[in-house]
N, C-alpha and C positions, 0 to 999 in steps of 0.2 A: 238628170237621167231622163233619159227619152225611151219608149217602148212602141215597136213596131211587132205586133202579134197577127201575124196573117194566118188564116185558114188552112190547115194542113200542109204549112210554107209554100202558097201558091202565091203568086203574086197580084196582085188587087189591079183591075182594071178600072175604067174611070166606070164610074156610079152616082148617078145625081142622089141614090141613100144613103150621106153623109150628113151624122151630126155632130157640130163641136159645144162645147157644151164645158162651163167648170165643173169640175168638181164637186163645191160646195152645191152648188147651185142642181147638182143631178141626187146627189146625197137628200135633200130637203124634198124636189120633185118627187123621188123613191116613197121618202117617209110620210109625204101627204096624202099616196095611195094607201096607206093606212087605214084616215080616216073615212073614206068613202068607202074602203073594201076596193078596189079597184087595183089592187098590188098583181094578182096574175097577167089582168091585163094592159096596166104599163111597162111590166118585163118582155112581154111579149113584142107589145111595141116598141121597145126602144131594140130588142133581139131582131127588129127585123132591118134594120142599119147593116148598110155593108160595111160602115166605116164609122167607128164612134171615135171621136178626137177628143179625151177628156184632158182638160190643162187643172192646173195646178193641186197635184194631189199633197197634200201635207199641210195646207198653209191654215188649216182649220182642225182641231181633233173633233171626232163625233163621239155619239153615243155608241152601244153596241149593237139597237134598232138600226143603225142606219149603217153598220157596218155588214148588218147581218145583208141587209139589205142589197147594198152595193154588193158583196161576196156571190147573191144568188142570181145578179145580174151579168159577173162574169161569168159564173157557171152555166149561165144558158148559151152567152158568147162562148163561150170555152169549145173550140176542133169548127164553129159554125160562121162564126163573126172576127171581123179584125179591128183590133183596137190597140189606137195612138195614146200612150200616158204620158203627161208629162209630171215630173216631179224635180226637185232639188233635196229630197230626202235619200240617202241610203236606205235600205232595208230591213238594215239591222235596228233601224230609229222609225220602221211604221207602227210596229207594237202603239206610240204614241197617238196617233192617226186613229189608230183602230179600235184603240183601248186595251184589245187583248189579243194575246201570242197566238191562240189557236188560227183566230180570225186571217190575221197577219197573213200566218204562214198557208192557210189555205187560200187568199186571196193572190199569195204570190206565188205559188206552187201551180197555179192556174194561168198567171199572167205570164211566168218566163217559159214554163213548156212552149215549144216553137217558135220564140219568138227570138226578136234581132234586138241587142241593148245596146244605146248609144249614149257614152259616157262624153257631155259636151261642157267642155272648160271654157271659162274668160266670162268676158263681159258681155252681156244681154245687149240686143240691140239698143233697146233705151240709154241705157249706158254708154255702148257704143258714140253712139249719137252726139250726149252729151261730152263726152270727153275728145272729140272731134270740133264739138262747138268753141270748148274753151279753148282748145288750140290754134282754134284763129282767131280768136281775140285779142 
């Protein structure tokens, strides 16, 4: 599943404030403004991305700290900021991800308002690749 959430469905022009960024890897960044206290202002900075590309959401479950977290991250993007998801999970199986329903469903209730869902079948380029390889062997 792929997520393209543009800003009041305007279309995104080129902008060198682009970050890509996993998942896992923004979920722990989030949770270690924690420990400094420093959580208003890495939402902030990450809110100021014209274009955040997080890739693989699912392949990890969090805690609910870090969902809560991520949730308050889209809600500052939320009508202001666009953001690319990628995931291989349906929606009906984030509950797992997230740990819990409310989370879930507030985090996705945010994420499909205005945005464009691109449901992409087959083989991943890796894949691709390799099964191209073996066929000329």
């Amino acid at each position: 599943m792929f997520f393209y959430l543009p800003p009041w469905d305007h279309p995104i022009q080129f902008d060198p404030a682009v970050l890509f960024v996993e998942f896992a890897a923004l979920a722990d960044l989030l949770y270690a403004s924690l420990a400094d206290r420093s959580t208003p202002q890495k939402l902030a900075s990450l809110s100021r991305y014209h274009l955040l590309i997080i890739d693989e959401l699912g392949y990890m479950p969090m805690d609910k700290q870090r969902a809560n977290l991520f949730f308050q991250l889209v809600s500052k993007l939320y009508e202001t900021g666009s953001i690319i998801l990628t995931t291989n999970m349906p929606f009906d199986e984030w509950d797992k991800v997230f740990g819990d329903t409310i989370a879930s469903a507030a985090i996705i209730d945010r994420l499909v308002h205005h945005s464009h869902i691109f449901h992409i079948q087959g083989h991943g380029y890796r894949m691709k690749d390799k099964l191209k390889a073996d066929a000329s062997a």
